[in-house]
C-alpha positions in Angstrom: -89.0 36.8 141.0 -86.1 35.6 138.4 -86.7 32.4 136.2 -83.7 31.5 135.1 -83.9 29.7 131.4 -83.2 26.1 130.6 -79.9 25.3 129.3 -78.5 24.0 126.1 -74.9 23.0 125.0 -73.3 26.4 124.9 -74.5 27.4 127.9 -73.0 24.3 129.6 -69.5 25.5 128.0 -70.0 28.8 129.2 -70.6 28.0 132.7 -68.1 25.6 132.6 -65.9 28.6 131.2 -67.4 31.2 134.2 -66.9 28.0 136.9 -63.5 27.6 135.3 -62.3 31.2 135.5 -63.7 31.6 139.2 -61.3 28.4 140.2 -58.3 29.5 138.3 -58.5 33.3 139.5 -59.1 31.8 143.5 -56.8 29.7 143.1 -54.5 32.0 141.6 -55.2 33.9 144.3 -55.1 31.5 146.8 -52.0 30.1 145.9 -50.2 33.8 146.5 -51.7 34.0 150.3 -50.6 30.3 151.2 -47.4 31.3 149.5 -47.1 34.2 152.0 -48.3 32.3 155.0 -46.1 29.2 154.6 -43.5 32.2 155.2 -45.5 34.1 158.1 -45.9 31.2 160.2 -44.2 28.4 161.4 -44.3 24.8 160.2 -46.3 23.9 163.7 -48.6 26.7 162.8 -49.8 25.6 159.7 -50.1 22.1 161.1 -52.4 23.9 163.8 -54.5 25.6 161.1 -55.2 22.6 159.3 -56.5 21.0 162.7 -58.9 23.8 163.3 -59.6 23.5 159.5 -61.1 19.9 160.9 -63.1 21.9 162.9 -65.1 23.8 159.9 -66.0 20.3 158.2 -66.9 18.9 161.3 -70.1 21.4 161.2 -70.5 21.2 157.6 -70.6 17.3 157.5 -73.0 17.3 160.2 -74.9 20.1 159.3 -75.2 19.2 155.1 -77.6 16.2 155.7 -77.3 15.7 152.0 -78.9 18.8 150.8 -75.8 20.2 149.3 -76.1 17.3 146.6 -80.1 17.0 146.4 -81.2 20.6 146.0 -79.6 20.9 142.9 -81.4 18.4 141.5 -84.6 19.6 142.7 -84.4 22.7 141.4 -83.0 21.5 137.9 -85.4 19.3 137.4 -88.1 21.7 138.3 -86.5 24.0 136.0 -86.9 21.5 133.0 -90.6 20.9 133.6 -90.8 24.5 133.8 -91.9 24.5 137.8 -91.5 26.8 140.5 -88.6 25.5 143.1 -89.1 28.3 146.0 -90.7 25.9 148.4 -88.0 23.3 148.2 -85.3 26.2 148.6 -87.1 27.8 151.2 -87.6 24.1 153.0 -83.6 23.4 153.0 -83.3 26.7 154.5 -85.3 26.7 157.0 -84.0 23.0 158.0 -80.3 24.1 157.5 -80.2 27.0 160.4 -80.9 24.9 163.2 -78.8 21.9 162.6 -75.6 24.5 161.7 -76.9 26.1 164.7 -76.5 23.3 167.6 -73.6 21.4 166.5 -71.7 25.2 166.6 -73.2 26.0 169.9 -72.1 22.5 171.8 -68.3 23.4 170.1 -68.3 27.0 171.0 -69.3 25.9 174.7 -66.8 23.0 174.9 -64.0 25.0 172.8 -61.4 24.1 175.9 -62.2 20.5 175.4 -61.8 20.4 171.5 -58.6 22.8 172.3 -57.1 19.8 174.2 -57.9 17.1 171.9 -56.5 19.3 168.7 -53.6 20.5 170.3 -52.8 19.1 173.8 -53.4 21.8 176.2 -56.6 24.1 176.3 -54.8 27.4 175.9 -56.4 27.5 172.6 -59.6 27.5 173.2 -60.4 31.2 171.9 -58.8 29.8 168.4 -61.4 27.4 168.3 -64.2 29.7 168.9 -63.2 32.3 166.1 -63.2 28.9 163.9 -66.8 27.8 165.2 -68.2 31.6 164.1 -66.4 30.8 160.9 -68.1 26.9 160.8 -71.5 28.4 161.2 -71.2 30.9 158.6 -69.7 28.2 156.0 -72.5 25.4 157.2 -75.4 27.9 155.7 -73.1 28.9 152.5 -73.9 25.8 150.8 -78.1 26.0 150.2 -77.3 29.0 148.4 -74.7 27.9 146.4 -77.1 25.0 145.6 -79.3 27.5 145.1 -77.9 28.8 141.9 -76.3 25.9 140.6 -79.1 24.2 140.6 -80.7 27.0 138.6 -77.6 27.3 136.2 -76.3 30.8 137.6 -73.0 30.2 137.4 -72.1 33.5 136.3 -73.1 34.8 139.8 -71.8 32.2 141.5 -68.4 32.5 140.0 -68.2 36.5 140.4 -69.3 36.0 144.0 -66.6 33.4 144.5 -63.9 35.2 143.1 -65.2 38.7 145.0 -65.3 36.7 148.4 -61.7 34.7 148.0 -60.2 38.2 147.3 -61.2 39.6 150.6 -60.6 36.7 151.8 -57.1 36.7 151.5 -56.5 40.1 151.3 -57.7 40.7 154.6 -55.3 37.8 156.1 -51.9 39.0 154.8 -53.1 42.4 155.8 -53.6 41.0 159.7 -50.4 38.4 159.2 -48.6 41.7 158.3 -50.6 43.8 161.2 -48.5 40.5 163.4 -52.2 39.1 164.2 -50.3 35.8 163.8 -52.1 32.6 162.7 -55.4 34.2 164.7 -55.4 37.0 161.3 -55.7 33.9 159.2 -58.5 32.8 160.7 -59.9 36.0 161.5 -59.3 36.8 157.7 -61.9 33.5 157.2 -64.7 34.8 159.0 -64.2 37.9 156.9 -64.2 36.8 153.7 -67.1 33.6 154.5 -69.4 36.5 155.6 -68.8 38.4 152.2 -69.5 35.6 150.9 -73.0 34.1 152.2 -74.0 38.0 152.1 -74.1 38.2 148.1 -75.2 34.5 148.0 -78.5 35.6 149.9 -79.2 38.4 148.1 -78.4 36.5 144.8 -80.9 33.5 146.1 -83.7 36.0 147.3 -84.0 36.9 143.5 -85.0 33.4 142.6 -88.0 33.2 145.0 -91.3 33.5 144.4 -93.2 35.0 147.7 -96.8 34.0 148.2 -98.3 33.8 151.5 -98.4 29.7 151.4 -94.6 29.4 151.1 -93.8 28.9 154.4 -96.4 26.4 155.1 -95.5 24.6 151.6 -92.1 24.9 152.4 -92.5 23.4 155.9 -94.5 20.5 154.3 -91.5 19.2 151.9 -89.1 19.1 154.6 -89.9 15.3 155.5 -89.6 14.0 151.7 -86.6 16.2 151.0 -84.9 14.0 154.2 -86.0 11.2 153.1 -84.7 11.4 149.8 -81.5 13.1 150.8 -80.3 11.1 153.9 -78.2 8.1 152.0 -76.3 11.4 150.5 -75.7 12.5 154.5 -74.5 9.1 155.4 -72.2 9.1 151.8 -70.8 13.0 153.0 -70.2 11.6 156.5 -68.2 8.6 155.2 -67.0 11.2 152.9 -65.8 13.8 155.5 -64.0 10.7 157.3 -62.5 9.4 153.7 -61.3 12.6 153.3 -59.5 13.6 156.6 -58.5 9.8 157.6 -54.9 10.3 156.1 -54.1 13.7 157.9 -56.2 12.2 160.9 -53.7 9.1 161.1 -50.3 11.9 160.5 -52.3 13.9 163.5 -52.7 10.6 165.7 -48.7 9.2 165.0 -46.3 11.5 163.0 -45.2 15.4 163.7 -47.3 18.4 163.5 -44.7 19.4 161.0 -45.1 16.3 159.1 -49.0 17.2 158.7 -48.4 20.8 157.6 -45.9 19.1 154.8 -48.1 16.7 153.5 -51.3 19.4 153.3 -49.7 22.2 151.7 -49.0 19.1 148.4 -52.9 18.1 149.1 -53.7 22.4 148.2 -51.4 22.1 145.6 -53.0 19.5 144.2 -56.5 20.7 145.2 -55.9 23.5 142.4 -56.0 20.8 139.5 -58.9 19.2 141.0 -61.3 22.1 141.6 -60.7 23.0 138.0 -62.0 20.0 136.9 -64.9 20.3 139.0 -65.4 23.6 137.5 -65.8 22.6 134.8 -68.2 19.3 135.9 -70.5 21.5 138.2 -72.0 23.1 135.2 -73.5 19.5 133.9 -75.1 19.2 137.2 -78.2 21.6 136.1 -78.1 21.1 132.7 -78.7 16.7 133.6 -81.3 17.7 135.9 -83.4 19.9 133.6 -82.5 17.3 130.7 -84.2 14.6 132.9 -87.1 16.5 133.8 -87.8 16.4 130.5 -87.1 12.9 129.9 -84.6 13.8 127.5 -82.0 10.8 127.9 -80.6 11.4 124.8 -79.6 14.8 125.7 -78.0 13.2 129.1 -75.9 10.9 126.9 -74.7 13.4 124.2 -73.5 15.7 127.3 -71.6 13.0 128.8 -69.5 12.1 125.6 -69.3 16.1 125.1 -68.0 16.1 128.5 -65.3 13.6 128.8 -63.9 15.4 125.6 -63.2 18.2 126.7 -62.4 17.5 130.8 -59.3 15.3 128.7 -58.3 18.2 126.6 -58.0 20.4 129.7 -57.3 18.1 132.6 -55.0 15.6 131.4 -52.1 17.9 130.4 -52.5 19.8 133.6 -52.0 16.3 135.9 -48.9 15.4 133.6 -47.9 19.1 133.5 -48.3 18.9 137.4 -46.0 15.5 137.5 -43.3 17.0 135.2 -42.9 20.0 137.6 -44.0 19.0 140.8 -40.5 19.6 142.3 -40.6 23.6 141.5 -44.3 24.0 141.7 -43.8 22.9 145.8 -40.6 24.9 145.9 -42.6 28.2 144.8 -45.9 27.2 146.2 -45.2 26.9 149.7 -40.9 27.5 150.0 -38.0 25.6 150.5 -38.7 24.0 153.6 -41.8 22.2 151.9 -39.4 20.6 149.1 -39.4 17.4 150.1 -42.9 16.8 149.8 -42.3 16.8 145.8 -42.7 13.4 145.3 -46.4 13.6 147.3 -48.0 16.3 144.7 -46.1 13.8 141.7 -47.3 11.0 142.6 -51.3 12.8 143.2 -50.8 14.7 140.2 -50.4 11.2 138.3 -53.9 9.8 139.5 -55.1 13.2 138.9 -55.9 12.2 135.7 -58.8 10.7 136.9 -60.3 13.8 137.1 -60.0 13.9 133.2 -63.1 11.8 133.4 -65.1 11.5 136.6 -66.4 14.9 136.5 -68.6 14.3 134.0 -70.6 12.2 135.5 -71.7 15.0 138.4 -74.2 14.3 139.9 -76.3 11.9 137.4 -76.6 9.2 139.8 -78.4 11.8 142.0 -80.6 12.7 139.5 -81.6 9.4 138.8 -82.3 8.9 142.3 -79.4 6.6 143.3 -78.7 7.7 146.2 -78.2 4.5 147.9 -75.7 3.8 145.2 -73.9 7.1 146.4 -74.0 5.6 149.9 -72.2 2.4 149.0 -69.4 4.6 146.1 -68.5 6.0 149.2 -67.7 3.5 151.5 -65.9 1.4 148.5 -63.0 4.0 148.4 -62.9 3.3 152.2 -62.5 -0.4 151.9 -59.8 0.1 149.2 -57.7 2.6 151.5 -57.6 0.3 154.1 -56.5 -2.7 152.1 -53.3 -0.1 151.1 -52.5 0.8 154.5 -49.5 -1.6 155.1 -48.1 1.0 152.3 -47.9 3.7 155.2 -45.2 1.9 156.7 -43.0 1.2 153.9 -43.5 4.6 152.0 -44.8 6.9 154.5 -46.4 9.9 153.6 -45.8 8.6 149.7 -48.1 5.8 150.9 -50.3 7.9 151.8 -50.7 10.2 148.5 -51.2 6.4 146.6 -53.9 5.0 149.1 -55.7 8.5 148.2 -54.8 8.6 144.4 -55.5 4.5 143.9 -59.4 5.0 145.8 -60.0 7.7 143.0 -59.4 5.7 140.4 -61.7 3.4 141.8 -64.4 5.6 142.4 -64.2 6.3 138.9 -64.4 2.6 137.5 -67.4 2.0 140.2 -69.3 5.2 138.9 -69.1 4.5 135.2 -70.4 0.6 136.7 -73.2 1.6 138.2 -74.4 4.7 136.0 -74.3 2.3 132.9 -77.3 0.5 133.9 -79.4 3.6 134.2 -78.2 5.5 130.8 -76.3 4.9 128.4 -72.5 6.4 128.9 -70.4 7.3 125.9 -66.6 8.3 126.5 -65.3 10.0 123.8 -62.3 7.3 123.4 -60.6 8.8 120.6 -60.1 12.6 122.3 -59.0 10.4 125.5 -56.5 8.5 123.5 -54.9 11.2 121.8 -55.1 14.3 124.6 -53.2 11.8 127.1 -50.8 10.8 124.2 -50.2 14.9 123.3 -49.8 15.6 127.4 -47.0 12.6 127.6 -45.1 14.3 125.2 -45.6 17.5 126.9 -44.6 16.4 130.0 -41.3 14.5 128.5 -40.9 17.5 126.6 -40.5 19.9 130.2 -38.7 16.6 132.2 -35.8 16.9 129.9 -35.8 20.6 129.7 -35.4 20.5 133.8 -32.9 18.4 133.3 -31.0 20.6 131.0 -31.2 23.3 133.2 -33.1 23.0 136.3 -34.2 26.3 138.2 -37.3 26.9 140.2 -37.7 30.3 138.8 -37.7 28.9 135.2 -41.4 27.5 135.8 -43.2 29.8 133.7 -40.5 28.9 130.9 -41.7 25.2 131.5 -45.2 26.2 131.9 -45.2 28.2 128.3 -42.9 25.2 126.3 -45.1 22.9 127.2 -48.0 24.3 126.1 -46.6 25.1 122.9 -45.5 21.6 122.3 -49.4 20.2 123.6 -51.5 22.5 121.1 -49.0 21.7 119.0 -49.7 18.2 118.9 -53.7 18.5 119.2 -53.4 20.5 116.3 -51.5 17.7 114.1 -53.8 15.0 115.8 -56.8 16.8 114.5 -58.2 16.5 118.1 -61.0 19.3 117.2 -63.8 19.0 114.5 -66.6 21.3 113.2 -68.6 20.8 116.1 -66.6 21.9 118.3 -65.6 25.1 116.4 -69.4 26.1 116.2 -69.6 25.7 120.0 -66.6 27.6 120.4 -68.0 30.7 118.6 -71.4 30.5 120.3 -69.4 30.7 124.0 -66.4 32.8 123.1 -67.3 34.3 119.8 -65.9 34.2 116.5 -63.0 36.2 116.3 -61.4 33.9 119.6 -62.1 30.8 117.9 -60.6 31.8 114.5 -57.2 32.6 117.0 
């Protein structure tokens, strides 16, 4: 058996760095396929895709019964009292296969049925039962993933992540190029997913401690792991249906060609926000082993450390996102996508939300809020359906604010709530002067464009813009000593002194 150590600051900034890395390099990667598929397929086929991609939450949703949020916070707090977490690993999954297991069966058995809802005819049913193989591999990814997150592996979740997303997509354009069609893409799934929850089971395997009473433990801690976990189900399941109501309402009334438009701007903007999740995910362990040593003031110097840096990272990439969200579309996903600009511009300005709100992951979980959870999520709801009259006045721009308008307010509710259980610190004066150097930034590239505007000049945007927004942290003095003696504890002396 492994034990993986506790974690102190710079191992927080270098699993932020490995989590980081893994989402820019699969996103990077990511971003190529989709580039070629918007090209292989049709408009109508992509719209299709995203339908059956409906299909894969479905099972997760119903499958996750909060565990993907509370075994992490198990097993970091277990960590940080210096306990042993196989049984509660070994309990999730030996809870998770049935569950993943039934809902897949009943879809698999009425795939003709779910064919004719998705699609209107039933001609499509064998593309819904490649997607429920994929569904039940991708419903059991998650407890390993927990798994080593919770134990602060990030390193090893990030190579396996990166590893799997290459196959991934290197198998698709290989069977979109074969003339597999859409059916390669999703073929090209199930490859890549199984890849993937391979090396996450023989990663896990290493962390457990085999004794002949583990089953019978793990068996035992089953019922209080539910009972602890299910407001987090009910929060994914209002989640899920937060998350899939505006392409659910473009499915019920508008085009399929409408919904392929308005998803391909959600990925783009999906890249900026799984950054800053990276780069979040790695607080979730290092909380939880902070509070399982009652260690608050530890919790409360992360989260100022936190909202630092997410600002110096995140807010120029959502202004640098706004600045260039016409060309960014344009070479994303192709001409025909164009005029779904001013969707990604007008996410990519809420985006900076996400300068913020991931570093709070998780804390209200490991302080055993989960009801609190419960009710952030159905808030955003509430909100969303106070902007709908938008829909009909901006259409699909609607849309992108209703989204954009219930982060923000996820954000102001978190900070709320988490406030009365520790004490949060925002770094103010890094916030203040990050968003001031990524406004000039972003002015800096608009006026560029409008000198000369070509798509194929982005990485000339891309590389002026930075220039100009280290410029400006460097004459705002936005770095102090700390920060350089965390830098050359993560990345070493000679990066820091460049």
């Amino acid at each position: 058996m492994e034990t993986p150590k506790t974690m102190d600051a710079s191992d927080v900034a270098s699993g932020s760095i490995y989590l980081t890395v893994q989402s820019v390099f699969t996103n990077l990667i990511g971003v190529f396929g989709i580039t070629y598929l918007a090209r292989a397929i049709t408009q109508e086929q992509m719209g299709m895709l995203t339908a059956i991609t409906l299909v894969n939450s479905f099972v997760q949703v119903l499958s996750d019964f909060g565990l993907t949020t509370s075994l992490p916070k198990f097993i970091s707090e277990l960590r940080g009292k210096e306990k042993d977490a196989s049984a509660h690993i070994m309990a999730a999954a030996i809870f998770k296969v049935p569950v993943t297991f039934l809902p897949c069966l009943l879809l698999f058995v009425f795939s003709g049925e779910v064919s004719n809802t998705l699609f209107g005819a039933t001609n499509r049913s064998d593309l819904v039962r490649l997607a429920v193989i994929d569904s039940f591999i991708l419903g059991l990814t998650p407890i390993f993933n927990s798994t080593l997150l919770g134990s602060g592996l990030m390193k090893r979740i990030a190579f396996i992540g990166v590893f799997s997303t290459t196959v991934r997509w290197l198998t698709i354009v290989l069977l979109l190029w074969s003339g597999y069609g859409f059916y390669g893409t999703v073929i090209g799934w199930i490859i890549g997913d199984l890849t993937l929850i391979t090396l996450y089971a023989i990663a896990s395997a290493k962390l457990l401690r085999r004794k002949e009473t583990l089953f019978h433990q793990s068996i035992r801690l089953i019922p209080s792991i539910l009972k602890f976990s299910w407001p987090l189900f009910a929060a994914v399941i209002v989640s899920f249906l937060y998350g899939w109501y505006d392409r659910a309402i473009i499915l019920a009334f508008l085009p399929l060609t409408d919904l392929g438009i308005y998803d391909v701007c959600l990925k783009a903007f999906t890249v900026l926000a799984t950054i800053a999740t990276a780069l979040g995910s790695a607080l979730y362990p290092f909380y939880g082993m902070a509070y399982g040593k009652n260690d608050q003031q530890t919790i409360t110097s992360g989260i100022k450390k936190a909202t630092k840096y997410l600002a110096i990272i995140v807010f120029p990439l959502a202004l640098g996102l706004l600045s260039t969200a016409n060309p960014v579309i344009t070479l994303f996903a192709g001409q025909q996508y164009q005029s779904g600009w001013s969707i990604l511009a007008i996410l990519a300005v809420f985006g900076l939300v996400y300068g913020l709100l991931p570093a709070f992951t998780g804390l209200l979980v490991i302080y055993e809020k989960t009801l609190t959870v419960l009710l952030l999520s159905l808030a955003p709801v509430i909100l969303s359906l106070v902007f709908l009259p938008l829909l009909g006045v901006l259409g699909l721009n609607g849309l992108a604010v209703m989204r954009g308008a219930s982060l923000l307010f996820t954000l102001i509710l978190t900070v709320y709530f988490l406030s009365k259980v520790v004490k949060v610190e925002i770094d103010k004066q890094t916030v203040y002067k990050t968003l001031f150097a990524s406004a000039i930034m972003a002015t800096a590239i608009y006026v560029a464009q409008q000198i000369r505007y070509s798509s194929t000049l982005f990485p000339v945007y891309v590389l002026m813009g930075g220039l100009v927004y280290f410029t400006c942290l460097r004459f705002l003095k936005v770095f102090d000593k700390s920060d350089v003696q965390l830098m050359k504890q993560t990345i070493g002396e000679k990066i820091t002194i460049f």
